[in-house]
N, C-alpha and C positions, 0 to 999 in steps of 0.2 A: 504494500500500500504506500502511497505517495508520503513526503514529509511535508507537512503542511505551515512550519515552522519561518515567524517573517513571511507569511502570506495576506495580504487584508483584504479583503471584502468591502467594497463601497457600494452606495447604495444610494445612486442618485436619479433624484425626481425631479428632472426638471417642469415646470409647470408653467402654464400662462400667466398664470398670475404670481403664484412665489416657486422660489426654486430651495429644494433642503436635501442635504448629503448626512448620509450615517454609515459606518464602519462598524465593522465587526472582527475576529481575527479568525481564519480557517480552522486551527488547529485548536480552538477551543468550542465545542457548540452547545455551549450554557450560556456562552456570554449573553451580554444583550447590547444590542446593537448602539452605538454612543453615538453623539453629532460631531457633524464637521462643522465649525462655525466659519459664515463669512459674516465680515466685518463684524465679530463681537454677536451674531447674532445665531439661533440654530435655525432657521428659515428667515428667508430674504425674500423680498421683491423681485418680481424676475425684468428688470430692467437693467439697462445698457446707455449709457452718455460718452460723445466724444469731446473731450476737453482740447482748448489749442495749448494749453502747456503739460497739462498731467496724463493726458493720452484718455485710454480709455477706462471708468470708473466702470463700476458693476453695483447692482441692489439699490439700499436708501441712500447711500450715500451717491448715485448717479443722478435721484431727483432730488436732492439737495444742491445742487449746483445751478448755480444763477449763470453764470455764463457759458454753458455748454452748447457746444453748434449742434448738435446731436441728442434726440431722447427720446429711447424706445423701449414701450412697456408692453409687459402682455404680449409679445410678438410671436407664442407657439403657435404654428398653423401647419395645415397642408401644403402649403405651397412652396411646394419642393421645384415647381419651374419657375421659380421668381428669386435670381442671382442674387438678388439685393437680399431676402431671406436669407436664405444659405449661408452669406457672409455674415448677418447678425446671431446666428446659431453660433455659427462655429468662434465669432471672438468673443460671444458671451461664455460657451464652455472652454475655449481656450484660458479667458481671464479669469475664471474659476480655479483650473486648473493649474496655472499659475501662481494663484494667490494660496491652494493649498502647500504647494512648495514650499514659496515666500515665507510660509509662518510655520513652517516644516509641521505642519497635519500631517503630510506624509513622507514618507524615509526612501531616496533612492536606494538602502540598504533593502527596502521590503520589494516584494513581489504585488504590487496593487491589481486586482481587477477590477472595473467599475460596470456596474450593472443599471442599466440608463431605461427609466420607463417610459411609456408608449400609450397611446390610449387605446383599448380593446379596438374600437372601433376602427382601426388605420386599417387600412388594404396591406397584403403583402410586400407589394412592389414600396407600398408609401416604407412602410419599416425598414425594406431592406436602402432603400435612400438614406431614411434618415441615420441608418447605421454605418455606413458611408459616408454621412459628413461628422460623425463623434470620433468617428475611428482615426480620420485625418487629424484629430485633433489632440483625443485622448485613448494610450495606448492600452490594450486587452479590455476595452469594452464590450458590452455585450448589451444589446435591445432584447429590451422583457414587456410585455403585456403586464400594467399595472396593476391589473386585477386580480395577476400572480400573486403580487409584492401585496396586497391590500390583506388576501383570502391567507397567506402567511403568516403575516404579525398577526393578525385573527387569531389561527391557530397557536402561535409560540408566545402570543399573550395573555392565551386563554378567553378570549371573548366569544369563541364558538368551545363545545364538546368535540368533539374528535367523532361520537357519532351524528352528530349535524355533516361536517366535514363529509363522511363518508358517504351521506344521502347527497346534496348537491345546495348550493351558496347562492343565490341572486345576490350579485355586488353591482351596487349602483354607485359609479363614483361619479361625482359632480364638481366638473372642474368650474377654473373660469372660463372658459369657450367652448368642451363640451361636456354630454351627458351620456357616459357609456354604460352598459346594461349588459352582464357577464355572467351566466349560468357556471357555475366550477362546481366539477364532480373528481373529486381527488387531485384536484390541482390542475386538470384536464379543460383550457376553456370550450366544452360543449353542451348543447349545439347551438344557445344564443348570443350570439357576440356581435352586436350592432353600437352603434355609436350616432348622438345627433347633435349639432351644432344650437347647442341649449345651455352656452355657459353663464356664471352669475354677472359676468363683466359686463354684458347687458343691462344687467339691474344699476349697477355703477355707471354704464351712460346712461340711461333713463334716470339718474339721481342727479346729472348734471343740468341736462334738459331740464327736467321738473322745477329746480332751485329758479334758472331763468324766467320758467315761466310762471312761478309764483311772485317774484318781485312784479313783470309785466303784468299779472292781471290785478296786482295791489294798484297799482298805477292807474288803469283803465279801470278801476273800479267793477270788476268782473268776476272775483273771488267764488270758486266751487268747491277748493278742497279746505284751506286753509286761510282762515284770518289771520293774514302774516303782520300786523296791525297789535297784534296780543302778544306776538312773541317778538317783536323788533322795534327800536322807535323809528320816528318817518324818516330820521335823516341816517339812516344803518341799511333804507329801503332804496336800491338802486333806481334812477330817473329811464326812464326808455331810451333818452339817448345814450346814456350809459352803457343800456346790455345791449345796443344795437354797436354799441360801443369794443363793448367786451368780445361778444359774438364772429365781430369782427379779427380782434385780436388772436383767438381760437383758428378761428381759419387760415392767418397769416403765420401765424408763430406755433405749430402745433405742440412745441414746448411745456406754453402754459396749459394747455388744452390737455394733455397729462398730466401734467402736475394738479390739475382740478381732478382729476379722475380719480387719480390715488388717494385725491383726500376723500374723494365720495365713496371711493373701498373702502377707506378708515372706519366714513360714517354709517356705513351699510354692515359691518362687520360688530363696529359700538354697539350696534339698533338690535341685532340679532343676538349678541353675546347676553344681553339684560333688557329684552324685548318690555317686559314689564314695568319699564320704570320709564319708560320714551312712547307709553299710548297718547300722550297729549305735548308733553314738553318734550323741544328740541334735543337731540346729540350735539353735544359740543365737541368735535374734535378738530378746533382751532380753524384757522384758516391759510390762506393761499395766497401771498404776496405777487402780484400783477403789476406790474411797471411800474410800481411803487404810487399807481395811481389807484387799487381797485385790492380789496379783500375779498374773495372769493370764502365763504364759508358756505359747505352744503346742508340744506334743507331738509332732517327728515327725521320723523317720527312715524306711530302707526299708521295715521290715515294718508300719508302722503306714500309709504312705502305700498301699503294696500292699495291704493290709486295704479302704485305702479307696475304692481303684481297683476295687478287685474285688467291694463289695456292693452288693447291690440299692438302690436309690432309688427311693422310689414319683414322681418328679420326671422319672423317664426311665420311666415305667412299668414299675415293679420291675426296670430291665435295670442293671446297673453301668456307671460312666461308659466304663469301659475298651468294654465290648463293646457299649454303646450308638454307640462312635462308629465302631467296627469295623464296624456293622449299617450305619450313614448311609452309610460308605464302600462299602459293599457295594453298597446302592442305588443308589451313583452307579455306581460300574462296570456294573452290571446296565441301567441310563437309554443306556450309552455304546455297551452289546454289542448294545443291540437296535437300535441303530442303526449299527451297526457303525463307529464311532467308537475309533482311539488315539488317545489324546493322546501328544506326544515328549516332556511331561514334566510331574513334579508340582511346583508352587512353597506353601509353607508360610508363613503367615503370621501374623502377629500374639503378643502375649509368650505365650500359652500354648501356641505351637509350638516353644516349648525344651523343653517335656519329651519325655526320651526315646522313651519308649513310644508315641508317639505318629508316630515316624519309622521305629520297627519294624513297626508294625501298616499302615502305606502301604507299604511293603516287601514285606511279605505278602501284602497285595490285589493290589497291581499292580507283582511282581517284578524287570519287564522294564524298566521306567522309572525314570530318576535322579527322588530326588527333592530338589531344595534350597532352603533358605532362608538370608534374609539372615541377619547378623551381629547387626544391631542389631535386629529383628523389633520392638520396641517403635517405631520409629522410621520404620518401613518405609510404612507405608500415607499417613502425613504428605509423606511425601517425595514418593513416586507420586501423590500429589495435584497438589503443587503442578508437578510435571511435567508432567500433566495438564492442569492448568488453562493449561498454558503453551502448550502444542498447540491447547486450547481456543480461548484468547482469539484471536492470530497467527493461526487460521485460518476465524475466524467468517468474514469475508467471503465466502471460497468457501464456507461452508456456508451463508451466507443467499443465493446463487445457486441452488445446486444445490435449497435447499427451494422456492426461487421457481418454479422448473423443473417443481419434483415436482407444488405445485398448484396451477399454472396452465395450463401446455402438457401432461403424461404424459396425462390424460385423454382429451385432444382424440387424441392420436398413435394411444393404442389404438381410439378408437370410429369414427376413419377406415379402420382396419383391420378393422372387425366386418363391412361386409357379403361382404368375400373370403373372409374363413373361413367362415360360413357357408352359400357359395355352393360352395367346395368340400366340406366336409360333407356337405350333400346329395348331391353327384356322388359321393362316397364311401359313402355309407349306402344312394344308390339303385344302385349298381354290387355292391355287396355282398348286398344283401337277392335282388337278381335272380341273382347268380350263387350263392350258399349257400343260398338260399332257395327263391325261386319257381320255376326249374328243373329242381332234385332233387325237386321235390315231385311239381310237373308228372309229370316220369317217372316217377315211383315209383307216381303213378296210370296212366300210359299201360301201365306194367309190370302192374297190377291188385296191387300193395302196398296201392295205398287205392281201396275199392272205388267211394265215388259221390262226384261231384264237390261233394257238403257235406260230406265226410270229407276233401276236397281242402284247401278254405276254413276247417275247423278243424286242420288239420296245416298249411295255410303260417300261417297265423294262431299257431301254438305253435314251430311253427318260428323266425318272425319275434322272437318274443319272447324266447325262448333265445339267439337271436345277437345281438340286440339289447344284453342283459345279461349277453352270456359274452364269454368272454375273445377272441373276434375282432372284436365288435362296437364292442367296447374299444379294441381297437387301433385300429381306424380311427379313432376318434373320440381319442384321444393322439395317434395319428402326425401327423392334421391342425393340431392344436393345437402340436406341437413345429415344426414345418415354419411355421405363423402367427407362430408368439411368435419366431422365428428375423427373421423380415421386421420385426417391430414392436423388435426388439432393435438390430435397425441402425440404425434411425431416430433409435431412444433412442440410442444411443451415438454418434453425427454431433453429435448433439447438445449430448452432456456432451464431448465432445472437444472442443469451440470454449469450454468454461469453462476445464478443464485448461490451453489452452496458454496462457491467460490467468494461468494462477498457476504455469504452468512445470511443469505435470506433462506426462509422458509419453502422447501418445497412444494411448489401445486401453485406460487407467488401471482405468474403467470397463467390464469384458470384458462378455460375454454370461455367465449363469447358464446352467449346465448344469440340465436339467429332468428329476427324477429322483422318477416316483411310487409307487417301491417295491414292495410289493405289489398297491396297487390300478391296476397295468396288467393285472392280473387278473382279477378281479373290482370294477369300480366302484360303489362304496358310495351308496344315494339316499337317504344320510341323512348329518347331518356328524359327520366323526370328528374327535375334538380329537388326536388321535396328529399330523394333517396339519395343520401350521400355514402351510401355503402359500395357502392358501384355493382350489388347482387343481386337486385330486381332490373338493371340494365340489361346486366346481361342475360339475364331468363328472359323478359324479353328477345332481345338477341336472337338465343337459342329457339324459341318457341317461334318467332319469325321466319327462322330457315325451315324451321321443320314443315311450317304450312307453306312454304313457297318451295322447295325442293321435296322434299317426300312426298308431300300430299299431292305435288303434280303427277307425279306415275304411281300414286298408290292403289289404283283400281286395275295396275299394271302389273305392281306389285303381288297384290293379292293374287291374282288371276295366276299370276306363275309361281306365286308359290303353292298354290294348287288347292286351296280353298275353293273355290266357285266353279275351277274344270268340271267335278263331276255333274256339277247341274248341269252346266251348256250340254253336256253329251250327253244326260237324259231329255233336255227339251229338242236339241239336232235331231235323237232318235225317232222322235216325232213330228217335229215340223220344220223339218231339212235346216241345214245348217246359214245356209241365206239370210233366211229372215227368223233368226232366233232371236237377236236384241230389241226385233219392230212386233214381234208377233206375243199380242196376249195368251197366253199358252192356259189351256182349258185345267181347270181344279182338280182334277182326278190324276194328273201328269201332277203337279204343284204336290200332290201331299207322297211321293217317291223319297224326296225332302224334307226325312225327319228330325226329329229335335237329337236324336241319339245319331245319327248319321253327319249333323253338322257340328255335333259337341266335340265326333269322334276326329274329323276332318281340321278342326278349330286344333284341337291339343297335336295332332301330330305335322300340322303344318307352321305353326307360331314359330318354330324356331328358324325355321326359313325366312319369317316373315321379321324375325329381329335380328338376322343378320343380313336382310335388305336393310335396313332401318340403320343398322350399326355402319355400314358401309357407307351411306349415305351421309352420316354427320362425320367420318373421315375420310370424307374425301374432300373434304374443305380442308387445307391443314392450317389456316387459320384458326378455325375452331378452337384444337387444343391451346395455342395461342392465347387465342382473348381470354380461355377460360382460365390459364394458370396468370394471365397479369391482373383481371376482377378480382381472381381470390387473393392471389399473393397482397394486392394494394389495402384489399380489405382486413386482411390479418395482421399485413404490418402495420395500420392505423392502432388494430386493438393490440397488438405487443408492445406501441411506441404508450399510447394513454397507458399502461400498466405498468412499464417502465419508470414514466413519470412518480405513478404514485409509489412503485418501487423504491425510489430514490428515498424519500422522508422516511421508510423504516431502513435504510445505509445511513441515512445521515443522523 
């Protein structure tokens, strides 16, 4: 096993609105995770100022600076095609990462890896970008899905049981720009992992707006929310030239126009922390020096905040922030019922999961489930990083087995198993099509139901094809495939047992997957449905498509030579010439030569003819075995890789 000594673990969350780093040491996993402070503090502001003398500043102390050309707040986004982004990423983590040196947080004598969070929500391509621009910047990084880092400290702080954990976690983290939504099932984010541009920075520019337009309607004598007249005296109340004044200034110097902002985060963060004591009177958290002409102080207590929870935003598409995030919630529960999915509980995350209403509206939706969040929620997804990254590191070893496993032997395991299944298949499809099929048909003309033996050959022929793609045709071809993947699952798991006892896990670690196709044991779909991310009602589709478009075109061919139906033609030839035997109604007394014991007999000793046409048929595509060993290998290696995952937390 590796020496884990002088290794640290970081654990940094950079965020839209504050950024906080936490360390932990590899070689000990008791510790608990400590802060990196920038400037004196263990979360910052996620802001960036270019100075003409001092360069470039980082956090509060960037929007404390009166003369900076440059100030950028809140700038995490998507937009990864926008160079000018990119360059503010990279010198904000750059001067971080500098300044941990600087004040020696950390020791070029240690081994550092930083483990950098992400919002559930990002596309693959967006992560693998943004890990592209840390990596340029800061060495042995690694991008994590926040939701890891959050449902972590949960667990290594105790705020969930361990059997919550192992039922599955709705983490709802609520940044300032968005609102991700994370179903975690052993550490595993599946299957809902959406994300939507619902963050609280919103509410912080609708607290700057609002401040404006409350002075304006004291002016214009207009007043609807607030009689700003009770809380200010006249000459504290800005004139309309004034804010047509300021308004202006905002647009030209976007500077000030942050620095207002920040204080309306301060004031929206006040309001929230001690809701109760700000239903009528003002938050005071100072004000905002303006060209030394204008004190910018933000506006707000409960009915001004409530005003601004509750109006439309063309930003959430006219819906108000309140019932935009009550809709996203809803989504998810609607994502969870259709697939009949509880979760045992909800965890909240991030600093704009203190405000209240936000813990009543989860309450609402989903009444039956505690929901909790940490203490320090600013602090929280830092910490679950570097927990993280601690599980991460300590148990790469067995996960570069287990991926060595996945591609280089899983392949081979399943395509030694493709010509069994296939072999039974056919004995399954040709046992089926003769008993539901060609027999009833049979009789149903020996009865004079179908009167000429071409009305025979287009009724097993419609027959064939209906059970072929109904739900019994179905079944045979699942049951076979549950009963194969059953045999291929043992192998696989012989297999990852002899890695386990290698790192001290418990034998059986890696179970079998239960095989569960929902609705399409129904009806199998011969087109792909993205509902199925197993990639194993595809391919039954697939399979069940060639079969009715290849077999079943010469299967009334089939049968005929394999010498089911011969003996009828040559008892109806013997009577009414062999010409017109397919056009000719052949009289009842001929029809009943055609007994039940004579087609039982004909049925059993002709099927195996009839399933090694059948077997022939599905290999003679040799694609087939193909797609069927990369469906299952993809399907097995997702559940060896989810198991793995949770493997790791009993190594680590």
């Amino acid at each position: 096993m590796q020496d884990y000594h002088n290794t640290r673990i970081i654990g940094f969350d950079l965020g839209h609105g504050e950024t906080a780093l936490t360390w932990v040491r590899a070689d000990n996993q008791e510790t608990n995770p400590q802060s990196l402070l920038i400037n004196n503090r263990k979360s910052q502001i996620t802001a960036i100022a270019h100075h003409p003398q001092r360069g470039i500043i980082i956090g509060e102390m960037a929007c404390q600076l009166s003369d900076a050309t440059v100030l950028e707040i809140a700038f995490k986004s998507r937009k990864f095609d926008d160079f000018s982004y990119q360059r503010t990423i990279k010198e904000f983590v750059n001067a971080i990462y500098q300044h941990l040196v600087e004040t020696n947080q950390i020791q070029s004598t240690d081994t550092n890896y930083f483990f950098v969070g992400c919002p559930s929500g990002w596309w693959i391509e967006e992560i693998q970008t943004y890990q592209q621009l840390i990596s340029e910047t800061v060495p042995n990084s690694t991008v994590v899905k926040e939701s890891r880092g959050a449902l972590m400290h949960a667990k290594e702080s105790g705020i969930f049981t361990i059997q919550e954990l192992e039922k599955s976690v709705l983490v709802i983290d609520i940044g300032s720009s968005t609102t991700d939504f994370t179903l975690v099932k052993g550490m595993s984010d599946t299957p809902i992992d959406f994300g939507y541009d619902l963050g609280a920075s919103l509410i912080e520019k609708e607290i700057l707006k609002k401040t404006l337009e409350l002075h304006r309607q004291y002016r214009k004598q207009s007043e609807d929310i607030l009689k700003l007249g009770k809380h200010l005296d006249d000459a504290e109340i800005w004139q309309l030239a004034e804010i047509e004044k300021l308004e202006q200034i905002f647009k030209q110097t976007p500077v000030y126009k942050n620095r207002c902002e920040l204080r309306c985060r301060k004031a929206k963060e006040e309001y929230f922390n001690y809701q109760d004591n700000y239903k009528d009177d003002l938050v005071n958290v100072g004000s905002e020096d303006i060209q030394r002409k204008f004190k910018f102080s933000p506006l707000v207590n409960g009915k001004i905040i409530d005003a601004i929870l509750n109006q439309p935003l063309p930003e959430l598409d006219n819906k108000s922030w309140r019932s935009a995030f009550a809709s996203q919630l809803q989504i998810a529960k609607q994502k969870l019922d259709k697939q009949a999915i509880v979760p045992s509980a909800i965890l909240l995350t991030g600093s704009a999961s203190k405000m209240g209403f936000v813990f009543d509206i989860c309450q609402e939706i989903f009444p039956n489930l505690p929901c909790k969040r940490d203490g320090e929620p600013e602090l929280c997804i830092a910490r679950g990083l570097a927990r993280w990254g601690r599980v991460y590191i300590r148990t790469s070893g067995f996960m570069d087995e287990i991926s060595k496993f996945l591609d280089n032997e899983l392949t081979s395991i399943v395509g030694n198993h493709v010509p069994a299944f296939l072999n039974k298949l056919a004995a399954e499809l040709a046992n089926g099509l003769v008993e539901e099929v060609v027999k009833p048909s049979v009789k149903s003309w020996r009865d004079r139901e179908i009167v000429t033996l071409k009305a025979l050959e287009l009724e097993i022929e419609k027959r064939a094809k209906t059970w072929l793609t109904g739900s019994d045709g179905n079944s045979k071809v699942t049951k076979c495939l549950l009963a194969w993947l059953a045999n291929v699952q043992d192998e696989v798991r012989e297999e990852t047992d002899t890695i386990c006892s290698k790192y001290g896990l418990p034998l059986g670690t890696f179970g079998s997957k239960t095989i569960d196709l929902g609705d399409h044991t129904g009806k199998v779909p011969t087109s792909i449905s993205f509902d199925d991310l197993s990639g194993l009602s595809v391919f039954v589709g697939h399979l069940v498509a060639l079969i009715v478009g290849v077999v079943l075109a010469g299967l009334f061919h089939v049968i005929i030579f394999a010498g089911i139906i011969a003996p009828i033609i040559g008892i109806v030839a013997y009577f009414a010439g062999e010409s017109l035997v397919k056009e000719t109604d052949i009289p009842a007394w001929i029809r009943k030569f055609v007994s039940d014991s004579r087609i039982n007999d004909l049925a059993l000793k002709k099927k195996p003819e009839l399933q090694q046409k059948i077997y022939e048929t599905l290999t003679k595509d040799p694609t087939i075995a193909i797609k069927l060993g990369k469906s299952i290998s993809e399907w097995l290696k997702e559940t060896v890789q989810e198991q793995a995952d949770r493997a790791r937390l009993l190594i680590a």
